[in-house]
C-alpha positions in Angstrom: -5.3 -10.2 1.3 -5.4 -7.3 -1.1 -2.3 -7.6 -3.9 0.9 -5.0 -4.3 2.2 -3.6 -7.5 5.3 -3.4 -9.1 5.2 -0.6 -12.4 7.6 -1.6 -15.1 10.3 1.1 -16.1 8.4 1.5 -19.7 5.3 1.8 -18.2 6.3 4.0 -15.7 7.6 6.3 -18.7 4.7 6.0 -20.4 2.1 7.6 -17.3 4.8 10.3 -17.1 5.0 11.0 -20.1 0.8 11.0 -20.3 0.6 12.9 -17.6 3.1 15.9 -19.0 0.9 15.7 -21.5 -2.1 16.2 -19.5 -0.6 18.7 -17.6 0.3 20.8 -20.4 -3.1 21.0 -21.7 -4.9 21.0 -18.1 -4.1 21.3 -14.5 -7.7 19.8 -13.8 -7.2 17.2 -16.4 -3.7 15.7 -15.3 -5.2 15.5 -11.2 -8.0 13.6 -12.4 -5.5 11.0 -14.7 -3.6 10.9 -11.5 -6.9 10.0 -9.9 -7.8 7.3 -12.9 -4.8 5.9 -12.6 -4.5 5.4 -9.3 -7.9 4.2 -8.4 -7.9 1.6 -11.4 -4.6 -0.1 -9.4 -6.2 -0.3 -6.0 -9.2 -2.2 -8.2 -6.9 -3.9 -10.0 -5.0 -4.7 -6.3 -8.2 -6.0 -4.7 -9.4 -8.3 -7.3 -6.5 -9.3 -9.9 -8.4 -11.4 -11.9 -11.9 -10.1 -12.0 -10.6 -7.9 -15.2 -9.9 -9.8 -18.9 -7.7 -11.8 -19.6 -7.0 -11.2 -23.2 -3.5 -12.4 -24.2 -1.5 -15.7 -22.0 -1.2 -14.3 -19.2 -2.0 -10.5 -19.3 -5.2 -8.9 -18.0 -6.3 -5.3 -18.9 -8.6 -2.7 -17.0 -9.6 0.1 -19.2 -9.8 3.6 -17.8 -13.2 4.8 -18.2 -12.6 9.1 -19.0 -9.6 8.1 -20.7 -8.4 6.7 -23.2 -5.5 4.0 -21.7 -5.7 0.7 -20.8 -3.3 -0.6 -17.7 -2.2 -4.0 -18.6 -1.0 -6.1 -16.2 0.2 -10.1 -15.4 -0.5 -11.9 -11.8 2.4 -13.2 -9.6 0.0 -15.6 -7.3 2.3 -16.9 -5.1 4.2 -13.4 -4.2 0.6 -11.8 -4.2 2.0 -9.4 -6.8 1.0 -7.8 -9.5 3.5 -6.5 -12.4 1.8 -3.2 -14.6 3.9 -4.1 -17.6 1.7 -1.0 -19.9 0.2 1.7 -19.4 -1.6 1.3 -22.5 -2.9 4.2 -25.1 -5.8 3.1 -27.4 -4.3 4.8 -30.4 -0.5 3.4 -30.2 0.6 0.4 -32.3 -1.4 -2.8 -31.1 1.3 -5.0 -31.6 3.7 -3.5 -29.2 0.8 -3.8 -26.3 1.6 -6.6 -24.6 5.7 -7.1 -23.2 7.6 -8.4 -20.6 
């Protein structure tokens, strides 16, 4: 049974704010975030735990034509996931991983 997803309020801010971004520079570039995006959580939906598991209890899936990483932690027995980051590489690493 495939998982669902929760996005955390900061992490929600932080795809919107990409994606302005995006948009701004590229109506082609912020459809095909969109696209990245969405296609890393259905992976990430199917298979929780095939990605890394870097830090306690936080995995990350990188995006491959962009430069973010989705961070996530596992909620097994509610078959939930929660995307606590929306992760770009060049922001402070030591603000990467929250609750």
């Amino acid at each position: 049974m495939a998982y669902k997803y929760i996005i955390h309020e900061l992490a929600q801010q932080e795809y919107e704010t990409s994606l302005q971004w995006y948009a701004e520079r590229s109506k082609r570039a912020a459809e095909n975030f969109i696209t990245a995006v969405n296609d890393a959580l259905h992976l990430i939906c199917a298979s929780p735990t095939r990605w890394r598991n870097s830090y306690k209890s936080f995995y990350e899936l990188g995006l491959k034509k962009y430069p973010f990483t989705i961070i996530y932690t596992i909620e097994p027995g509610k078959q939930l996931i929660m995307i606590s980051s929306i992760y770009h590489y060049k922001r402070n690493p030591k603000k990467r991983y929250r609750k």
